[in-house]
C-alpha positions as CSV (number, residue, x, y, z in Angstrom):
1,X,162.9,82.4,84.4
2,X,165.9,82.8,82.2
3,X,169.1,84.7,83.9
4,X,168.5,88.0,82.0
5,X,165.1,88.3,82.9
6,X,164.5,91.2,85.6
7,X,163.2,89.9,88.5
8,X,159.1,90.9,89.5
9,X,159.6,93.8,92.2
10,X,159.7,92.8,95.7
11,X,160.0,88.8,95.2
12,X,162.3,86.6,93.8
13,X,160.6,83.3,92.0
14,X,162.3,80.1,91.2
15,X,161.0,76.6,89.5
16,X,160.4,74.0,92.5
17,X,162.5,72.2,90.0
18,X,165.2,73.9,89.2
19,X,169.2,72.2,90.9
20,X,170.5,74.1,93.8
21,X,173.3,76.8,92.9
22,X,176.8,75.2,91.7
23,X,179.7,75.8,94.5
24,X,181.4,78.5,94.1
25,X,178.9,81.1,93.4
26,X,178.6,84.3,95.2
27,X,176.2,82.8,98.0
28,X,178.5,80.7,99.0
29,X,182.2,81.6,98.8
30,X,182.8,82.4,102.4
31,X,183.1,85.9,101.8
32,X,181.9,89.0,103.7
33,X,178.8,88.5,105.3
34,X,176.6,91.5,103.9
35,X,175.8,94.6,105.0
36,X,173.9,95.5,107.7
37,X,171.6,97.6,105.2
38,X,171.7,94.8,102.6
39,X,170.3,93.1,105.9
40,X,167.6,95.4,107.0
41,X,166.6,95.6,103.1
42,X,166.0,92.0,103.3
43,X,164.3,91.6,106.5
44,X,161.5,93.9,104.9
45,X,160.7,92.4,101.9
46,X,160.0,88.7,101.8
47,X,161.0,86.6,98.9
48,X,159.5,83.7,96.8
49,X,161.4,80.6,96.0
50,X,160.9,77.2,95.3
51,X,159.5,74.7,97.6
52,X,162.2,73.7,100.2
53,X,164.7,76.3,99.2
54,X,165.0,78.6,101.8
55,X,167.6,81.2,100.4
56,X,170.8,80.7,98.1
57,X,173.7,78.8,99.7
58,X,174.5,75.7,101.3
59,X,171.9,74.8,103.9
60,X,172.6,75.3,107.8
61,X,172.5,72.7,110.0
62,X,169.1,74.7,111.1
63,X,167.5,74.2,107.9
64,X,167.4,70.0,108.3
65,X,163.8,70.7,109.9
66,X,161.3,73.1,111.4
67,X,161.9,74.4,115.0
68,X,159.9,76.1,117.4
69,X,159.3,79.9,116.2
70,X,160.0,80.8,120.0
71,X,163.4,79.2,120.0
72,X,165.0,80.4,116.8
73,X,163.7,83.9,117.9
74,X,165.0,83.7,121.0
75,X,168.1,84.0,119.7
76,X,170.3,87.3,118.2
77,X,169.0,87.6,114.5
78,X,172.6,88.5,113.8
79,X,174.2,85.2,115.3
80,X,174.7,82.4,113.1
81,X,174.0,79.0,114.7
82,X,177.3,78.2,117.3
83,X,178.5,76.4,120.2
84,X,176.3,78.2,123.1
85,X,179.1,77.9,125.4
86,X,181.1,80.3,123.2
87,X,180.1,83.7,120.9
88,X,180.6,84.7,117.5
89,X,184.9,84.3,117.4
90,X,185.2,81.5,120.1
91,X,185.0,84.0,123.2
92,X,183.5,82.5,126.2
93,X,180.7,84.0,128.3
94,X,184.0,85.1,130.8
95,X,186.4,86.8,127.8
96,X,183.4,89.1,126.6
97,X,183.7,91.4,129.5
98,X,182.0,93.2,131.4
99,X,178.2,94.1,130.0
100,X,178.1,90.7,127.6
101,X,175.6,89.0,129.9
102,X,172.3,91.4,129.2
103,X,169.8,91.5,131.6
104,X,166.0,90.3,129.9
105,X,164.1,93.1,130.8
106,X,166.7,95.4,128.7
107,X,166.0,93.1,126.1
108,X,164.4,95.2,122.7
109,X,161.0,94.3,122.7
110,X,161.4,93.6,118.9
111,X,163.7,91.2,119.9
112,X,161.5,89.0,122.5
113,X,160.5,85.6,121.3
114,X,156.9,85.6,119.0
115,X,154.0,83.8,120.0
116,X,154.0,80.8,117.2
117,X,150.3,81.2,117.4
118,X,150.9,83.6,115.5
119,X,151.6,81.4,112.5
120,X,149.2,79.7,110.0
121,X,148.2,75.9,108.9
122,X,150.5,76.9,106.3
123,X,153.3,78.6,107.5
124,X,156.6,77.3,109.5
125,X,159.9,78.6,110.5
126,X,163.7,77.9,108.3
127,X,166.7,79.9,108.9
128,X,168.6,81.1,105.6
129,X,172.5,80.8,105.1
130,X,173.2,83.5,107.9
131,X,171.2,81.9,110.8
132,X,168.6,85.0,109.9
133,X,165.4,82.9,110.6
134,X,162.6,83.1,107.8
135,X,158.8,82.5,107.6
136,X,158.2,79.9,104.9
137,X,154.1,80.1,103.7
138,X,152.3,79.5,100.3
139,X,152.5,81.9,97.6
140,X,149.6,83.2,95.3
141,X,152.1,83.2,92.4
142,X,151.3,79.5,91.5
143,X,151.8,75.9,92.0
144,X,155.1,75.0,93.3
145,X,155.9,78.6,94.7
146,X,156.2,79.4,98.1
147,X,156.8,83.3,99.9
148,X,160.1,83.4,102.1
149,X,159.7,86.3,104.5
150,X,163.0,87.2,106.5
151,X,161.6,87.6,110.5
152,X,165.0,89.2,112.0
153,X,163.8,91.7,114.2
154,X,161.3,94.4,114.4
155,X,160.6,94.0,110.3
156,X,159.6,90.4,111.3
157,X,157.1,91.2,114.3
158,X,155.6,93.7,112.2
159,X,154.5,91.2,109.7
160,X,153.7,88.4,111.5
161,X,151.2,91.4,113.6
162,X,150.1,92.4,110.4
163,X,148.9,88.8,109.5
164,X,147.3,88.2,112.8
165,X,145.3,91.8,112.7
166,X,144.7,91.0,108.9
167,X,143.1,87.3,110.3
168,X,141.6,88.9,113.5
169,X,139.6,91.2,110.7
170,X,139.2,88.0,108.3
171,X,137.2,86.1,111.1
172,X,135.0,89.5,112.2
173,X,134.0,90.1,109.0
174,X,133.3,85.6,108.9
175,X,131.5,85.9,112.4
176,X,129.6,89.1,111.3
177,X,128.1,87.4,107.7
178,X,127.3,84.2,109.9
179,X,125.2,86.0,112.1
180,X,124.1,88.0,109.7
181,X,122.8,84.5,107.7
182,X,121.6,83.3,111.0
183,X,119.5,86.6,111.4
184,X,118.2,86.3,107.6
185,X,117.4,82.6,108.3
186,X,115.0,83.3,111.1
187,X,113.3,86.2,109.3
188,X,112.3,84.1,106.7
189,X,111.1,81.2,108.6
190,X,108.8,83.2,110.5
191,X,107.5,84.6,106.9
192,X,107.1,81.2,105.5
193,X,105.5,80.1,108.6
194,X,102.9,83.2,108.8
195,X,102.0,82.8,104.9
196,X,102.5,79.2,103.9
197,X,101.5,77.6,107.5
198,X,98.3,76.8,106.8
199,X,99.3,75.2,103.4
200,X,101.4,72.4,105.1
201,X,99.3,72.4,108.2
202,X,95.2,71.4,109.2
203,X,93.6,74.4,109.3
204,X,91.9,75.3,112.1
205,X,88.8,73.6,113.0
206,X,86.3,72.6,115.7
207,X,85.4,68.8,116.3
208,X,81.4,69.3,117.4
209,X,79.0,72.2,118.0
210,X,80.3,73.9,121.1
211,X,77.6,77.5,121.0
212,X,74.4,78.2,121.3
213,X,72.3,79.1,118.6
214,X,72.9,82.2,115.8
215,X,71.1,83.8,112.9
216,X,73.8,83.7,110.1
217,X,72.4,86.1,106.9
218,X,73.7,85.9,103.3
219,X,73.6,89.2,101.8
220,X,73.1,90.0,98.0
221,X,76.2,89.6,96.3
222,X,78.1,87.5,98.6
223,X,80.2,84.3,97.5
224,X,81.9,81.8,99.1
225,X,84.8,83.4,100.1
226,X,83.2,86.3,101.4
227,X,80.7,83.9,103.4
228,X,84.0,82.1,104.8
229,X,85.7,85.2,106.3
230,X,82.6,86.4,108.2
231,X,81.8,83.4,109.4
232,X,84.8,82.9,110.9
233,X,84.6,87.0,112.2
234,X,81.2,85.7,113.8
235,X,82.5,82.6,115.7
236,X,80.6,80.3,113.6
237,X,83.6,78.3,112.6
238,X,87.1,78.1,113.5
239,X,88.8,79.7,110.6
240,X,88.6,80.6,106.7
241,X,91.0,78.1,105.9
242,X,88.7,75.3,107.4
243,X,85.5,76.3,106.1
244,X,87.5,76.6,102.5
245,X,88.9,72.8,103.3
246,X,85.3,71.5,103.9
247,X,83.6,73.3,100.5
248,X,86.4,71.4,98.6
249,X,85.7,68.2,100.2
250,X,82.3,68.1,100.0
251,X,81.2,65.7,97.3
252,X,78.0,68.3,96.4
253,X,77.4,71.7,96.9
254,X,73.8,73.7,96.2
255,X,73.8,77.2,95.6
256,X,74.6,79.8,97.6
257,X,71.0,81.6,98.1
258,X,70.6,84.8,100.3
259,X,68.8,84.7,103.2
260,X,68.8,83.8,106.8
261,X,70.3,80.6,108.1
262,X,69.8,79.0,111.2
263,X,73.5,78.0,112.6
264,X,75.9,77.6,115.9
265,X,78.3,79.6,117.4
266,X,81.7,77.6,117.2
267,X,80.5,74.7,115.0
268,X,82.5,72.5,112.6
269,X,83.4,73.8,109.4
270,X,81.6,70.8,107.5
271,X,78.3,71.2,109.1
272,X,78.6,74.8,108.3
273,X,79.2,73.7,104.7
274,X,75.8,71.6,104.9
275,X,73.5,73.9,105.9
276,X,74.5,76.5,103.6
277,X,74.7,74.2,100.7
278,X,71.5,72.4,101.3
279,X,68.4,73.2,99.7
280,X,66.7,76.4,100.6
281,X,63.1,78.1,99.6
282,X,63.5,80.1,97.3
283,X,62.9,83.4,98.1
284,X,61.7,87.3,96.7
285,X,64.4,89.8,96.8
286,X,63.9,93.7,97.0
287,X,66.1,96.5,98.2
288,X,65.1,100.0,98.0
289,X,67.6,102.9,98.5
290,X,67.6,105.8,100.4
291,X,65.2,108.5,99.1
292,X,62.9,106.6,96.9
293,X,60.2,107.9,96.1
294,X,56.6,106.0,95.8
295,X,56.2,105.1,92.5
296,X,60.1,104.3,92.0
297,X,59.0,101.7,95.0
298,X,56.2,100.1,93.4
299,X,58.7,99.6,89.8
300,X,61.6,97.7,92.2
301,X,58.6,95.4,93.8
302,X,57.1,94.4,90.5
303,X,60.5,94.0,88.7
304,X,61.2,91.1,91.6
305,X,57.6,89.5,91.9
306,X,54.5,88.8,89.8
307,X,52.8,91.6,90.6
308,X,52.9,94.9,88.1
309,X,53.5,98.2,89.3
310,X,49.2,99.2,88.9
311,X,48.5,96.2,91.5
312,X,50.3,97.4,93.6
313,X,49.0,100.4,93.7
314,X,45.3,99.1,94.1
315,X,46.5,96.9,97.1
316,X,47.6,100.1,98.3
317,X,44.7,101.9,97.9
318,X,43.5,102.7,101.8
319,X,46.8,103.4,103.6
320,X,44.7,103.4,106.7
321,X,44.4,99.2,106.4
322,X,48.2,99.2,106.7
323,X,47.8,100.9,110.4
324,X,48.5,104.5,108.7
325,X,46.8,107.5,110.1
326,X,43.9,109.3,108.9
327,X,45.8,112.3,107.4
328,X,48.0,109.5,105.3
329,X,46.7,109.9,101.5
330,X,49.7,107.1,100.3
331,X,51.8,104.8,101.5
332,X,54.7,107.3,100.6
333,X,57.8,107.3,102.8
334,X,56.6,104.3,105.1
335,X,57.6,101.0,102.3
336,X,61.2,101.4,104.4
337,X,64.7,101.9,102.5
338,X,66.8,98.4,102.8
339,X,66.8,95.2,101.5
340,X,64.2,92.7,102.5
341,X,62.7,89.1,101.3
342,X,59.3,87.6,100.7
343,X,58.3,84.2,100.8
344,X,58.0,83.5,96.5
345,X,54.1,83.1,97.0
346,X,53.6,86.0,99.0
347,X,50.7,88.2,98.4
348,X,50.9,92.2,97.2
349,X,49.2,93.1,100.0
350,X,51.5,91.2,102.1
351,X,54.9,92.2,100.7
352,X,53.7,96.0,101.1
353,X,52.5,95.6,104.7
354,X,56.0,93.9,105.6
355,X,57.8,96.9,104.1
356,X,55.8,99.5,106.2
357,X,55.7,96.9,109.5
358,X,59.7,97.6,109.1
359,X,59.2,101.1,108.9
360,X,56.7,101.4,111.9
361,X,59.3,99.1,113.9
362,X,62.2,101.5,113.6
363,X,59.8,104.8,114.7
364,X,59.1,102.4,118.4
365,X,62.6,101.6,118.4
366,X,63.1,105.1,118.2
367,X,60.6,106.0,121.2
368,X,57.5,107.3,118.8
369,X,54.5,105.4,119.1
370,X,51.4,107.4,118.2
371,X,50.5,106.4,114.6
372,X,49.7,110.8,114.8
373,X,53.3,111.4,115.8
374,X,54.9,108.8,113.4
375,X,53.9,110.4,110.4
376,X,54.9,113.4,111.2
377,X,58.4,111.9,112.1
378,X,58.0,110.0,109.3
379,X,57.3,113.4,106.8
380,X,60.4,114.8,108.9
381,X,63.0,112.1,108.6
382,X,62.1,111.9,104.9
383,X,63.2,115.5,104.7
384,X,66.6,115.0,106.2
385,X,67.0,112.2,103.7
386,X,66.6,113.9,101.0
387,X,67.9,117.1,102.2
388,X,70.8,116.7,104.1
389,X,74.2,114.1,104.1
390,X,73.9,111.3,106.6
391,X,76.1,113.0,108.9
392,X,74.0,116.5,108.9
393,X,70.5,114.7,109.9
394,X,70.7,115.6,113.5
395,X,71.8,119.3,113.1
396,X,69.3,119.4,110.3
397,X,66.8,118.1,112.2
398,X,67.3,121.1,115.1
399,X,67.9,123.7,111.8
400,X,63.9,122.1,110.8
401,X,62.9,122.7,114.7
402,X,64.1,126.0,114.8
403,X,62.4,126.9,111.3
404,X,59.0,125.5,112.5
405,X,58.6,127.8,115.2
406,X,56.3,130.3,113.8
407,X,57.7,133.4,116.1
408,X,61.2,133.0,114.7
409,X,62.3,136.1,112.8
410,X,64.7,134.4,110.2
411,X,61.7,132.2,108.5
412,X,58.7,133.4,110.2
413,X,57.8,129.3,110.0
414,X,58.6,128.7,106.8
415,X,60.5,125.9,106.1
416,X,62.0,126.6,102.7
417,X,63.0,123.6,101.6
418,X,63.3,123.1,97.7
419,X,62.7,119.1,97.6
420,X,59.4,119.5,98.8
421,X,58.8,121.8,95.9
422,X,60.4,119.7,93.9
423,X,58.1,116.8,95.2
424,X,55.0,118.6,94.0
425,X,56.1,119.3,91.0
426,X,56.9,115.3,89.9
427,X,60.3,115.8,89.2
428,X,64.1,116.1,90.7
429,X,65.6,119.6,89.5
430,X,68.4,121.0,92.1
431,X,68.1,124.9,90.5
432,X,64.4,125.2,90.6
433,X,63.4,129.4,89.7
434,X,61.4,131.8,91.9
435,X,58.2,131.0,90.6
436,X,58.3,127.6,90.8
437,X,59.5,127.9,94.6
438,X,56.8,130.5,95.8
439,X,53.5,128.5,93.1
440,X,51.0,128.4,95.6
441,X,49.4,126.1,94.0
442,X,52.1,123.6,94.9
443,X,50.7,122.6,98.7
444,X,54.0,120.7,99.2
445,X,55.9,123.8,98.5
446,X,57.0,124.9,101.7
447,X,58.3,128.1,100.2
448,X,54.6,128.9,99.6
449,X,53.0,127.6,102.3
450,X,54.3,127.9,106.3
451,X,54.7,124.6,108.0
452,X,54.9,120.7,106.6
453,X,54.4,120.0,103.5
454,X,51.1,117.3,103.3
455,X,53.0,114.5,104.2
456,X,56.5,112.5,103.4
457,X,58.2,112.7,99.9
458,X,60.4,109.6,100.2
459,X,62.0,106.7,101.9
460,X,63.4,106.6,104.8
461,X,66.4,105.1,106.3
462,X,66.7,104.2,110.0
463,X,69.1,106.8,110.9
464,X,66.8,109.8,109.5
465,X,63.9,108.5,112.2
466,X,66.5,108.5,114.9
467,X,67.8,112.5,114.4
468,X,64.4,113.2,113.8
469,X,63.3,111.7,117.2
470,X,66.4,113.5,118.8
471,X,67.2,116.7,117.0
472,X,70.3,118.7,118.0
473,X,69.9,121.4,120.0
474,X,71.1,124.9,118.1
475,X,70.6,128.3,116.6
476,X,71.3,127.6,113.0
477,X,68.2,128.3,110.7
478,X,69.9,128.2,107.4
479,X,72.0,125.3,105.2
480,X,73.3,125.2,102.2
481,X,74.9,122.1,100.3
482,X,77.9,124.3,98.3
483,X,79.3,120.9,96.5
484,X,76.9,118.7,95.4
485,X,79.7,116.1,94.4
486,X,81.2,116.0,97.9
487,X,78.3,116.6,100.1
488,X,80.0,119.7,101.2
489,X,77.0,121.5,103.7
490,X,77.4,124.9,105.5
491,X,75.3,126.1,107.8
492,X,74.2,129.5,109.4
493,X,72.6,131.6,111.6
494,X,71.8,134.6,109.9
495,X,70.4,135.3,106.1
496,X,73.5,137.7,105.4
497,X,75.9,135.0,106.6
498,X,73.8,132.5,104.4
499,X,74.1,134.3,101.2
500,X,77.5,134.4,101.3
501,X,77.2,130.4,100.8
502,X,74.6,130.6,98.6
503,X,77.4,132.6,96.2
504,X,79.5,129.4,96.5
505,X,76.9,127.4,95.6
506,X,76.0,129.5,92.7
507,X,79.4,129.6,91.3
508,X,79.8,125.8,91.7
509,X,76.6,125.2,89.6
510,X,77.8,127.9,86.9
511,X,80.6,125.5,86.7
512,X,78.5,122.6,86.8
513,X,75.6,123.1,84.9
514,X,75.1,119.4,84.3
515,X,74.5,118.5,88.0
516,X,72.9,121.6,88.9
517,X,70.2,122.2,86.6
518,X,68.9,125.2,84.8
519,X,66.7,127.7,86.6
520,X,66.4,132.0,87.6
521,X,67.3,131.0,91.2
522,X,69.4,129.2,93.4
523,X,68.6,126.0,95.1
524,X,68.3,127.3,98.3
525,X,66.7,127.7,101.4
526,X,66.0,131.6,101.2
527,X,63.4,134.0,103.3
528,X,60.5,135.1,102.1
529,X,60.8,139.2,101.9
């Protein structure tokens, strides 16, 4: 920096380089000591010189080394280094009179000796020409720069206490992203554990068959992953993961066929692997859904076996042979709605009779045994299925009590229900008109005619023959599905309170003619006037 360059503001920079000061310059003529502001002004703001140059001016004897920040500060900042059995002008301890010999406690504390812990790795002690000592550290400024901080008094202790709250704060905010690192750390090893585990683990498995016996069923539809996860939900084998393991170590695997399997409770992934891959007999598939009617029946049946749709029907042709009543004309509503499998050569006598032996099962299950009684659950239940939602079959089935009783003065037993209408007239129409409901000639219109229709319209579902068999008790005689989209049913008591429903439902199929239908009247249970 060339001698007409102003100095940066609050430091003073010199090359490491540069020669010491030539005698006889200003900082070291002997003259008058400075000020006692000029002092103060320089015990606040620190200065930066070149290595090893503490301040202008021949060096003090202090400055041949470092010393011990408690000693130099133990003395007065404003002594220069002397004889300590004399002061300042060659006075001894007994010429300074009474009060020179201070008592400690007395003592500023500004003036009591720092802790030199205070200091750091790169910081040490010097005293400048006036004894003042000074803190020597590094400098930001550059290579070959270092800060000189004047310590005298209470400007000094403030700085070093600055720096050691400035490093208490530096190693809290260190201590606080540590743990914070430790804490993140943790978290993800317990994610990588719980996803990638079993990646660089053996997945679970069991070493031989530990359970007793267990009917394992492949449904329609399923693969091998969906076969994995429930056998493992079952207890068939120890995991997923090892039942996953053994299908891609087995050197051949059949196709997955539905049906039944014969397997063990808690047995080894492989063997599980082998008897569902091995070779099964082939097998006939047919489901039927809820509410299908007769002839829909017999087109599912053919589509999946030999057998057309009219031999069926002629194997069909005396219900009684398939342990029907009397009064059944058809095998209508007993062929039962689910899925269910024929061996490939089975008979069409045979596949029919299983279908109606499943059927006849569920009405014992259910506690109705006489072959009288189960078709007239049977032409009950297959009203609630095609009446009412799931959820509605037992209050239904108490709305269908309540209707039947021929002293009642809402439907004088009249049942009112538009599928069976619908049923005698071959077709599926949800906004059937007044003559259509009250055609006499229609016996299964219960509109027309008091009581139960002839016999069932449809297929029934478990859950129909078991409201059907226990009805809820109630006082409800009317019901009226107002959404057809959501199912939405309301139910009531009275007619009055009835056709206020009924105007929902006609408004939703004015909105909705699609779904609805065309017809003169509502869809409705109504009374007979």
């Amino acid at each position: 920096m060339s001698d007409d360059q102003p100095p940066e503001h609050g430091s003073r920079r010199r090359r490491a380089e540069q020669s010491p000061p030539p005698p006889g310059s200003d900082a070291s003529d002997g003259g008058e000591p400075d000020s006692a502001e000029s002092l103060a002004q320089s015990a606040e703001t620190p200065a930066e010189v070149p290595i090893g140059t503490a301040a202008a001016g021949p060096p003090s004897p202090a400055t041949a080394g470092t010393v011990s920040l408690d000693a130099v500060l133990s003395q007065d900042p404003a002594e220069p280094a002397s004889d300590p059995e004399r002061g300042p002008e060659g006075e001894t301890d007994d010429d300074a009179g009474p009060g020179a010999s201070e008592d400690p406690q007395d003592r500023d504390p500004s003036e009591a000796p720092l802790d030199a812990r205070l200091l750091g790795a790169d910081e040490h002690i010097e005293h400048d020409a006036e004894g003042t000592p000074v803190l020597i550290s590094s400098s930001d400024y550059g290579r070959g720069y270092q800060t000189v901080t004047p310590l005298a008094g209470a400007p000094g202790r403030r700085i070093l206490d600055k720096r050691r709250q400035r490093r208490r704060r530096r190693n809290i905010t260190l201590v606080s992203v540590l743990a914070g690192l430790v804490a993140l750390m943790v978290v993800l090893a317990v994610v990588f554990r719980t996803v990638f585990g079993g990646v660089f683990s053996e997945p679970e498995d069991y070493d031989a068959v530990a359970g007793g016996p267990v009917t394992f069923t492949v449904e329609r539809g399923d693969g091998w992953g969906a076969v994995a996860h429930e056998l493992a939900s079952e207890g068939i084998v120890a995991s997923a993961e090892a039942f996953d393991q053994a299908l891609q170590d087995a050197e051949e695997i059949g196709t997955l066929q539905v049906g039944d399997y014969e397997m063990n409770e808690q047995m080894p992934a492989e063997d599980a692997v082998g008897v569902l891959s091995a070779e099964q007999e082939s097998q006939l598939y047919v489901a039927l859904s809820s509410g299908t009617r007769l002839d829909a029946a017999y087109d599912a049946i053919a589509e999946a076996t030999e057998y057309s749709a009219d031999e069926l029907r002629d194997a069909a042709e005396d219900p009684t042979e398939f342990g029907l009543p009397e009064q059944a004309e058809s095998l209508e509503g007993y062929l039962a709605a689910g899925e269910h499998r024929f061996p490939v050569d089975a008979g069409a006598a045979e596949i029919l009779q299983q279908m109606v032996d499943e059927t006849l099962g569920r009405l014992e299950d259910a506690g109705v045994t006489d072959p009288a009684e189960q078709y007239e659950a049977v032409t009950k239940a297959s009203l609630l299925t095609a009446e009412a939602q799931p959820d509605d079959y037992r209050t239904v089935a108490g709305i269908i009590e309540n209707r039947l009783q021929p002293d009642n003065s809402e439907t004088d037993g009249y049942l009112q229900i538009d599928s069976t209408a619908n049923y005698g007239l071959e077709q599926r129409d949800l906004h059937l008109s007044r003559d259509e409901l009250d055609d006499p000639e229609n016996e299964y219109s219960t509109h027309a005619h008091r009581g139960l229709p002839p016999g069932p319209i449809e297929a029934v579902t478990k859950d129909a023959i078991e409201a059907v068999a226990d009805p809820e008790d109630n006082d409800y005689y009317y019901w009226v599905t107002t959404n057809i989209a959501t199912g939405e049913t309301k139910f009531a008591e009275t007619y009055s309170e009835h056709q206020e429903y009924v105007d929902e439902y006609d408004a939703y199929c004015e909105e909705n003619p699609d779904i609805c239908g065309d017809g003169d009247a509502p869809n409705t249970e109504t009374r007979n006037e």
